[in-house]
N, C-alpha and C positions, 0 to 999 in steps of 0.2 A: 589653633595651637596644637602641640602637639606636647600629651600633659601624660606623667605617669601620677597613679595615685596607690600610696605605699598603706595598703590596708585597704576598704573602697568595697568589701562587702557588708556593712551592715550599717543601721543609723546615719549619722555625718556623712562618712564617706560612700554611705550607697545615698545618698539625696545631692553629695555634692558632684558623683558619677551622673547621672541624672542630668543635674545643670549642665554640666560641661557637653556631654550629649546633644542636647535639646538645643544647646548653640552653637551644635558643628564642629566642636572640635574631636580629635585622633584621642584615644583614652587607654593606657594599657593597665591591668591593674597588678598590683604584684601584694602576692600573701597568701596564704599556706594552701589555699585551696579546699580548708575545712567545709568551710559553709558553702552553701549554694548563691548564685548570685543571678539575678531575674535582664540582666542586659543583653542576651544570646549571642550573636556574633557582634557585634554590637564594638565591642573590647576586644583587647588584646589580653591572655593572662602568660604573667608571667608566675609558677610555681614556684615558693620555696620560701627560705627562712630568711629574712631581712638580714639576722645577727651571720649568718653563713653563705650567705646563698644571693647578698645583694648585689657585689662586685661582678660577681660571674654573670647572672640575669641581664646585669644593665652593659655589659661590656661593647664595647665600640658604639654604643649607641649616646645620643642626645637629647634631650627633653628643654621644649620651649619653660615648664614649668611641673616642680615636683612637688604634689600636696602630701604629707607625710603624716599620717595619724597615726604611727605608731612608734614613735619615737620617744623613748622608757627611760636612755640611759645618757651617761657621758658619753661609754665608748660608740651606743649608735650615731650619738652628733659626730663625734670625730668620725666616724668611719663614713657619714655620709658626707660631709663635709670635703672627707679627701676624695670619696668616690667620686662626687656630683663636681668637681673643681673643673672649670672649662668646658662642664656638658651642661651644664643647666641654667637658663637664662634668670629662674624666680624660684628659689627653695620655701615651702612654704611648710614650717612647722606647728603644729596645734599642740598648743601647750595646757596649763591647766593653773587655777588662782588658787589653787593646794601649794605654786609656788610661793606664795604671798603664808600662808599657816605656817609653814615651816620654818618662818624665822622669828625669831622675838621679838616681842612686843610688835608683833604682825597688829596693822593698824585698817580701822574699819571706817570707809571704805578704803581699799588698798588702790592705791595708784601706782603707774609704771615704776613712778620714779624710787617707791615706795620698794622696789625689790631689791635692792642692798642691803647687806647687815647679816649679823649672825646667826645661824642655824640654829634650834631648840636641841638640846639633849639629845641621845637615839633612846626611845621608852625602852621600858625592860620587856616591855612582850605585847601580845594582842590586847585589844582591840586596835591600840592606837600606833604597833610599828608596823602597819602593812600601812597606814596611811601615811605616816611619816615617812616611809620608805617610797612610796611614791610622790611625794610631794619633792624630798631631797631629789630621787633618781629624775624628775623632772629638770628641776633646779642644772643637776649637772650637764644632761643633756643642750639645756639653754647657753649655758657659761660655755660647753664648748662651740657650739656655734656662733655665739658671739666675737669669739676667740675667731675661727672661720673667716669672719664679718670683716673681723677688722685689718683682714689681708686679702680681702676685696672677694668676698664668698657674697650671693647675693639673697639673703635668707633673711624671710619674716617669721618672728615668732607671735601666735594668738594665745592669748591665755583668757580659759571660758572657766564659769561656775557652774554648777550642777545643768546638766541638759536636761531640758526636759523635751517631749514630742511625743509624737502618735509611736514611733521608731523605739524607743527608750526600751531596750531590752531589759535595764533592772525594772520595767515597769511598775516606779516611782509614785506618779501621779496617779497612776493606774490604782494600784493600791488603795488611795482615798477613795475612786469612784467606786470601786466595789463596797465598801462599808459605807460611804453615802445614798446607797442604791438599795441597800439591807434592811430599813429602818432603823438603823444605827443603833447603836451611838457611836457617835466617831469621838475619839480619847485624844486630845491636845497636851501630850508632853510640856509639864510646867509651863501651860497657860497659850504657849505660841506667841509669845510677846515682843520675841527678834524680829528683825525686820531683813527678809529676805531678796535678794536679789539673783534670778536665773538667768537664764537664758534659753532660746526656743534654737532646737536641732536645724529645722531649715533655712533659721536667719545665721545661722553658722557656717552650712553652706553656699549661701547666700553671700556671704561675705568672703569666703576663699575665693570664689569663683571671679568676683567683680573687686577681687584685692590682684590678682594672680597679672604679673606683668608690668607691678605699679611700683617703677625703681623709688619714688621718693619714699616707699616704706623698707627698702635696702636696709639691712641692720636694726631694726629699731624692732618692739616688742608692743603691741597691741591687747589692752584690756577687751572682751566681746560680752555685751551684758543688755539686758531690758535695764529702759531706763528708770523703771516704777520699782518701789520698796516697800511693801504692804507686808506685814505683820503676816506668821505664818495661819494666827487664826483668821484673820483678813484673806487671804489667799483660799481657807477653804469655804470661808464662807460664800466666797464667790465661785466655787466649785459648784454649792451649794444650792444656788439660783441656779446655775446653768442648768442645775440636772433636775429641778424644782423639787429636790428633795428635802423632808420635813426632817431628816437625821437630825435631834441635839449634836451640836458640838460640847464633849466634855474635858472642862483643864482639870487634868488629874498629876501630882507632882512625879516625878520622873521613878524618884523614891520608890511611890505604891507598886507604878507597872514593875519596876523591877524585885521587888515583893510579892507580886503575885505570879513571878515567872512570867514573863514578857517582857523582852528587850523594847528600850524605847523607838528602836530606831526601825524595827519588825513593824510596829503598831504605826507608826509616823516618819517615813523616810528622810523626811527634811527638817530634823527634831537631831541629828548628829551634831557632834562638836566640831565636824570636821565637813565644814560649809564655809566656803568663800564669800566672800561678799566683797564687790569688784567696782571699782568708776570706771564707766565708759565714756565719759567725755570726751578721752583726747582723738578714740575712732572716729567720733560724733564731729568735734570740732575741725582736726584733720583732714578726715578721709571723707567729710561729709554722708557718714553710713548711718542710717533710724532704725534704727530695731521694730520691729512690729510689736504693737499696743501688746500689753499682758491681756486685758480682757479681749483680743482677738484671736492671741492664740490657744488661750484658757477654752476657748468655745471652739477652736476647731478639735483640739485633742478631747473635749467633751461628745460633741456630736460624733466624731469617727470612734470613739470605744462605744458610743449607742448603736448605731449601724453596725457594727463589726466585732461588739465583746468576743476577746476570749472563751473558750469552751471551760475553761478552769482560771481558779481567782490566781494571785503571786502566790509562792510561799509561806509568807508573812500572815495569810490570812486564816491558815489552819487551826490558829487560835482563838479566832471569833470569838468563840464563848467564852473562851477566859475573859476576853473585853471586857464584855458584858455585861459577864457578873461582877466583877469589879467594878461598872457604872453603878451596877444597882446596889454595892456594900456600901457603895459612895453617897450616893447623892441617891436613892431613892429607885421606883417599881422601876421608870422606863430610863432611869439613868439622868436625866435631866437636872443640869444645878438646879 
């Protein structure tokens, strides 16, 4: 095949450049050319700015299949939508289950069918209208290609919850292993008692790659999720084995961290209010696609940060010590309930 992928230097789209590679097909990548990208002749690149610069890039040409990870807005759906009309056999959008938050009375777990209905409010300011704003600008982006869809555009949209991987440049997961690795204690934002659902970055390429070309998903919009729901304190405790580290786990109310100067979401990435939680059935059922077990992929992203840690922790972890002391005003000398 012969596949552009719109973004394709980092994470997702540098694992799903990878796949498409490694099974022979033509690849050209198109995006700003900021980062560096490890494919060498490998690809084709196309420079420049999707919102300006996509028409002109892609003109005269044709694409068996377009994987799009960077698609933000309404007007990028419209505008790809008319560009790609007649040149692309499979548009394939990566969406996000922030479009699922953004509506009222957003329902856990959220299913496809589950994305109809009215918008929440726009918030009055940060923290929560850069997410609202991306969860909306999603939203719009989908609605127009839908719109696309229904005048014979041939465009899958995926919609995923929090990535995690070895790739994960907010490095998320990362984050725990370092204060797991410290002698801890690691600080559980009011307890971790929600029950989380991810998804792993290579099973997401994984799935563009072995979706790309499949008309029976023409039109229609795809949840991408692990199928396991374990408590967030669950999830590190099993962090916890993998690294056999003695770190307590400490539930401290959200209240204290942010009393003591420390954002909860700094201390615990996956402790925000602004986490999806997704049914992947109908991929499951459908398209007969299995997400790789949580404890398989929990243990590959544990063993490659052992082999390969960073030379420096995330940002988030410059306040160690404020943790700390806060375990030990808590509950005692080494922080331990």
């Amino acid at each position: 095949m012969n596949v552009l992928v719109i973004g394709g230097n980092r994470f997702v789209g540098l694992l799903a450049t990878w796949r498409l590679l490694a099974a022979g097909h033509r690849v050209a990548l198109l995006n700003r050319g900021r980062r560096p990208d490890p494919f060498g002749d490998r690809v084709e690149r196309l420079r420049g700015d999707r919102g300006t610069d996509l028409e002109r890039l892609t003109a005269g040409r044709s694409f068996d299949v377009v994987m799009d990870l960077a698609c933000y807005s309404g007007e990028d759906g419209r505008r790809a939508g008319k560009i790609f009309r007649g040149r692309v056999g499979h548009y394939l959008m990566v969406s996000t289950g922030q479009v699922y938050l953004v509506r009222e009375r957003a329902p856990r777990p959220a299913r496809e069918r589950d994305y109809p209905g009215p918008v929440l409010p726009r918030p009055a300011g940060p923290p929560d209208l850069g997410e609202w704003e991306y969860g909306v600008g999603k939203r719009d982006a989908e609605d127009a290609l839908a719109e696309a869809c229904r005048e014979g555009f041939p465009a899958t949209r995926v919609r995923i919850p929090m990535v995690n991987g070895e790739l994960d440049y907010f490095r998320r997961i990362e984050s725990y292993l370092w204060r797991l690795l410290d002698g801890g204690p690691m600080l559980v934002p009011d307890g971790g008692a929600e029950p989380v659902r991810h998804v792993y970055g290579p099973e997401v390429a994984r799935f563009l790659v072995e979706t790309a070309g499949r008309a029976e998903t023409f039109g229609e919009a795809y949840n991408l999720a692990q199928e396991e729901a374990p408590t967030l304190y669950a999830l590190l405790e099993k962090l916890r084995e993998l690294l056999g580290s003695r770190s307590p786990l400490v539930r401290v109310p959200a209240s204290a961290l942010l009393s003591a100067g420390l954002e909860p979401v700094a201390v615990s990435p996956f402790s925000g209010r602004w986490m999806s939680f997704l049914d992947p059935s109908r991929a499951r059922d459908e398209l007969g696609f299995r997400h790789l077990a949580l404890d398989a992929y929990l243990g590959r992203i544990a063993a490659s940060f052992l082999a390969h840690a960073p030379p420096d922790p995330p940002e988030g972890y410059r306040h160690r010590e404020r943790e700390r002391e806060l375990a030990r005003r808590l509950h005692g000398r080494d922080g331990a309930p």
